[in-house]
Structures are given as C-alpha cells and as structure tokens.
C-alpha positions in Angstrom: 127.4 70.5 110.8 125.6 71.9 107.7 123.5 74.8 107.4 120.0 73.4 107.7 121.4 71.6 110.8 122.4 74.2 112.3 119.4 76.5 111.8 117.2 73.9 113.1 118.9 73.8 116.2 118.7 77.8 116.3 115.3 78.1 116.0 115.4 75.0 118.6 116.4 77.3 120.7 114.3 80.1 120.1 111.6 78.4 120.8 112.7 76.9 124.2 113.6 80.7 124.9 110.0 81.9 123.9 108.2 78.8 125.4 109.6 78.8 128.6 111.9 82.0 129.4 109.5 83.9 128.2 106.2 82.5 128.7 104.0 83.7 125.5 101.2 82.4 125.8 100.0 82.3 122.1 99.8 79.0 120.0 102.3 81.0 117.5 105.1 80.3 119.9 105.5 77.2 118.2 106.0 78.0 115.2 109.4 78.3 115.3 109.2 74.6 116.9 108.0 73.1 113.6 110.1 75.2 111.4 113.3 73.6 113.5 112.3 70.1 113.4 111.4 70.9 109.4 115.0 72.3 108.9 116.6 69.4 111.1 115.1 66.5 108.8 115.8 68.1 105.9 119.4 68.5 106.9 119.3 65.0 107.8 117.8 63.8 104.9 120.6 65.7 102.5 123.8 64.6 104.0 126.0 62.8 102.7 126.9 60.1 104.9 130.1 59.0 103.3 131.6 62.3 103.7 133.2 63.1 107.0 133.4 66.5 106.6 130.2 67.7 107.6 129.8 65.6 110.5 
C-alpha cells in the first residue's frame, strides 16, 4: 500500500472518529472526508498496476 493510500484511509478514519465518536456538529467535520477520498483516487490513479509490490 503506498503513501497516498494509506493517508486516505487515515483521514478515513478520522473522520468516522469525529463524525460519529465524537459528534461535532460543524459542517468542517468533513473535511477530512473529502481530503481522504481526494488522497485515495489519487493513490489509485498513480499505481502502477504491473508492479506487485505495492499491492
């Protein structure tokens, strides 16, 4: 798993924590929402899919 992976999935996981652990109720909880799904394409889209190494 590369980099941008997995700091997609961290802040993934931040944001489940601050959504629903945590319960703040502000519309910038989400930011770290779109920032992960923005680090998890761009991880997807530079892989190298003929290299098993970082799968």
């Amino acid at each position: 798993m590369n980099r941008w992976l997995a700091g997609g999935f961290a802040l993934l996981l931040l944001w489940v924590w601050i959504a629903f652990i945590a319960a703040w109720p502000s519309g910038w909880a989400h930011l770290p929402l779109a920032a992960g799904v923005v680090l998890i394409a761009v991880g997807i889209v530079r892989s190298d899919p003929g290299n098993d190494a970082e799968r």
